[in-house]
C-alpha positions in Angstrom: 67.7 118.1 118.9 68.5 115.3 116.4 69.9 112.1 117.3 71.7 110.1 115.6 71.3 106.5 114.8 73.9 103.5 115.2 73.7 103.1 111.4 74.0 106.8 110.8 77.1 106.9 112.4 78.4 103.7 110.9 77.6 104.8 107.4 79.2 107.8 108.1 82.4 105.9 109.4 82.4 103.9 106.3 82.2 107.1 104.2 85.1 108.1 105.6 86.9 104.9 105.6 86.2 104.6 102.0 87.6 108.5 101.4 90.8 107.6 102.9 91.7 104.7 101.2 91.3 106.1 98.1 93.3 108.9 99.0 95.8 106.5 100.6 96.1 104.6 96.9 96.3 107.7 95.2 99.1 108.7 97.1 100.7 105.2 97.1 100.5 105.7 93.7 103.2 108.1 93.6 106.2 106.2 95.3 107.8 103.1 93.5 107.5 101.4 97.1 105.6 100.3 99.5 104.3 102.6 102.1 102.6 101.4 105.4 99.1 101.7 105.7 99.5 103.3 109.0 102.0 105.6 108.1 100.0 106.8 105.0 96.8 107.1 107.3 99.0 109.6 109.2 100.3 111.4 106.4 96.8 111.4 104.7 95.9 113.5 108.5 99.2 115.4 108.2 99.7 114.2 111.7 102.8 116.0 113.4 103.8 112.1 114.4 104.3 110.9 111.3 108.3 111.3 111.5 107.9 109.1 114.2 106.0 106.3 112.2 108.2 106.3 109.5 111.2 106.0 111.6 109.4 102.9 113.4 108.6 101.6 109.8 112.4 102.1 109.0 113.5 100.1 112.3 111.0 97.3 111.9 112.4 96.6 108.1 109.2 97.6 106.6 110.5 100.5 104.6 113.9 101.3 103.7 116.2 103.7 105.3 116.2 105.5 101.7 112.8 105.3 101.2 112.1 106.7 104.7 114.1 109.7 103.6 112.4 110.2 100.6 108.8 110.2 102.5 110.5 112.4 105.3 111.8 115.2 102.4 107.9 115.1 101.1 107.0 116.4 104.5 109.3 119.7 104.8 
């Protein structure tokens, strides 16, 4: 059985990390706004809460209520 170092498992973590927020740019790169990082982390995981984040987004003023719709009609 193999085990798996401390820095194998961060350098894995940072891998990923590094994946996702190139995927999150490219896909910020799409909308004329600004998207939450959190919310586009969710997206990126096609997370079934991610109606709920972008209504929190909408209700803390970090994203419009028009925007929100326009992330929420990408989701159907």
């Amino acid at each position: 059985m193999q085990q798996i170092t401390n820095e194998e498992k961060i350098q894995t973590h940072l891998k990923q990390l590094k994946k996702q927020q190139k995927q999150a740019e490219e896909l910020q790169k799409e909308y004329d706004f600004s998207i939450p990082f959190y919310v586009v982390s969710e997206m990126l995981k096609e997370n079934e809460n991610v109606i709920s984040l972008i209504n929190m987004a909408q209700i803390s003023n970090r994203i419009s209520k028009e925007n929100a719709d326009i992330l929420k009609e990408r989701l159907k």
